[in-house]
Steps between C-alpha positions, in 0.01 A plus 500: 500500500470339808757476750480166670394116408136612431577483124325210358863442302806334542851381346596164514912415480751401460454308250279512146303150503316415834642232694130383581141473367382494855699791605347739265143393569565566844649857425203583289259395784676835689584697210358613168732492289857391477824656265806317405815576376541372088711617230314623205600185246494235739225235525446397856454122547151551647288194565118517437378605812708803478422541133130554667604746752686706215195491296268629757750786597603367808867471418680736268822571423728802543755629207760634655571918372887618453365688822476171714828339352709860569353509848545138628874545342555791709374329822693151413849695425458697812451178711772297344730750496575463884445164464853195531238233421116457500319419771399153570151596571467576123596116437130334478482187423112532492502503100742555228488899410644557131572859392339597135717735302186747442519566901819629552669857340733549280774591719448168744538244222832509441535435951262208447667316171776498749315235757310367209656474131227539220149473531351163399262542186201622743674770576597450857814474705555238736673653800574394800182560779616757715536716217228430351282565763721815615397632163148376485416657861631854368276407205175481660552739763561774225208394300253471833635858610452643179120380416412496900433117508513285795808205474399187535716181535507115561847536569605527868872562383357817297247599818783505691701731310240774449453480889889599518461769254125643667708648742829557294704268608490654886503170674707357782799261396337388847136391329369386840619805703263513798594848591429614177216788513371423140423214369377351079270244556222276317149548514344152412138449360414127522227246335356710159509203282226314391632103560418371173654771321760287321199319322295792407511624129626858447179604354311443824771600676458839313144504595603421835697842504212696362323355817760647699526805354374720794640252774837501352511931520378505778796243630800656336409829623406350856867380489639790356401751775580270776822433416623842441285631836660263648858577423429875630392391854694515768280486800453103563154560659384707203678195298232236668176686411648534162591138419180418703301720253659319263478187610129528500506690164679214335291247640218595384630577135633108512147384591347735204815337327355157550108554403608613158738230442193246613349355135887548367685316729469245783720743772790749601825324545797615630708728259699817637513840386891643639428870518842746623437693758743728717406482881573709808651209698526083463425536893193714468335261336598200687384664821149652335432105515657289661645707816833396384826617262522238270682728199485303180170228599194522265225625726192408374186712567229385291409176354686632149739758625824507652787755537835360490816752590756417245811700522584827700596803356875649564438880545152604658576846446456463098144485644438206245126459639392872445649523103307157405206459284339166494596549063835416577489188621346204279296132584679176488158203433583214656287176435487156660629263260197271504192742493256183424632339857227475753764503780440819735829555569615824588741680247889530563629854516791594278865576715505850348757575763754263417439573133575842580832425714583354196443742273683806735800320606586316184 
């Protein structure tokens, strides 16, 4: 198995349907093949363009084992059992997450009736969100450890919560503490999308993938090994040939990225890929390029790649950096909201760092 984002697999959540058409073609353009979370005896409420994706093998679903429930209830018990409330960062408002009765154990379901009542006649309960999605992160995080698949997420309240618990929780009440020797941070990939993607029928878009097939391993695991290099580096002039050797790496994958697309699609457009990555210090990086230490501001060192410092961790001595492996973080896909715009406009970065403030102090 390998040990990084190289696989060619990943795990969407947190919830069972996809919230958009347009996200998943833009996930399959980077990955092979994507897993879900879906009880046994439910139908999902795919439309047809997923229905095509399912068909071809693209998408399938995961059953969840006794092994998966007994696990995430061990993690979820542990958690709330130090817990006075849930945290707010649980509380998306992205989408509504509903619970299904076939994902939660035995002993949990008696806890849940308590926020919920009976099921309705699908079989789910409706629960408030931060519970929901409390249980649903345990969920997937059990079921991507245990099958060694890569989370991914178009959920920046879920993103943000796997970035707390990458590094166990071991972050600063103080998220932007500039004396901090350690810092989590975001390693963003920009403009992967074609434009038109929105418009583009599945089936092509499949095709489109099976174009990509080489381009997109090569990517991933281009990614990969940067970002967990990087987050063993602590000499910042060894840091600048390695993020210039990357720089140029990346590059030139994007422009490979673009020829194949070319007879698919008109362009790239801007789209991000979030990928977690613990980093010496916020400071190091802002002085590698700009001279200066400007902790928390997105530095951007290629035309589709930017490092942003996010949060800093509490207790440097943990040595969070040396015990990571890139498996343990996951991908939040980000997409512009009109992918058919002509408009050049560069794309907004996500305030992880606030999300994250959030998420520790509340």
């Amino acid at each position: 198995m390998t040990d990084n984002f190289s696989s060619d697999s990943i795990l969407y959540y947190p919830s069972i349907e996809f919230q958009s058409e347009t996200w998943v073609k833009a996930a399959i353009t980077i990955w092979d093949k994507i897993y879900r979370i879906k009880p046994d005896d439910y139908t999902a409420k795919d439309p047809e363009e997923i229905q095509i994706a399912i068909s071809e093998g693209i998408i399938e679903d995961i059953v969840l084992s006794e092994q998966d429930l007994k696990q995430t209830a061990d993690k979820f018990e542990y958690y709330c059992n130090d817990l006075e409330w849930f945290p707010d960062g649980f509380d998306s408002s992205t989408f509504e997450v509903r619970l299904h009765d076939d994902k939660i154990d035995s002993r949990l379901k008696d806890f849940f009736r308590e926020f919920s009542g009976p099921v309705d006649k699908e079989g789910f309960y409706r629960i408030r969100p931060e519970i929901a999605n409390g249980y649903m992160f345990f969920l997937a995080d059990s079921i991507s450890k245990r099958r060694n698949i890569a989370r991914l997420t178009d959920d920046p309240d879920m993103f943000t919560a796997m970035t707390y618990f990458d590094v166990d929780g071991n972050l600063d009440e103080w998220i932007s503490n500039d004396e901090a020797t350690e810092h989590y941070s975001n390693l963003i990939i920009e403009n992967m999308i074609p434009k038109d993607i929105r418009s583009i029928r599945m089936d092509r878009i499949i095709k489109l993938a099976d174009n990509l097939k080489n381009n997109k391993a090569q990517f991933r695991e281009l990614v990969s090994g940067f970002s967990e290099k990087l987050s063993k580096i602590e000499d910042s002039q060894f840091t600048l040939k390695e993020i210039t050797k990357f720089k140029n790496e990346i590059e030139n994958s994007q422009m490979t990225r673009k020829e194949l697309v070319n007879g698919f699609a008109k362009n790239i457009v801007p789209s991000a890929l979030y990928v977690g990555v613990p980093t010496f210090t916020a400071s190091l990086i802002g002085s590698v390029f700009s001279g200066k230490d400007e902790l928390f501001s997105p530095v951007q060192f290629a035309n589709c790649a930017i490092i942003s410092s996010v949060a800093s961790v509490m207790d440097a001595g943990k040595e969070v950096r040396k015990a990571w492996k890139s498996k343990k973080s996951n991908y939040y896909l980000d997409l512009r909201k009109e992918l058919t715009s002509m408009e050049n406009s560069q794309i907004r970065v996500q305030n992880m760092t606030n999300r994250l403030d959030e998420y520790v102090n509340d």
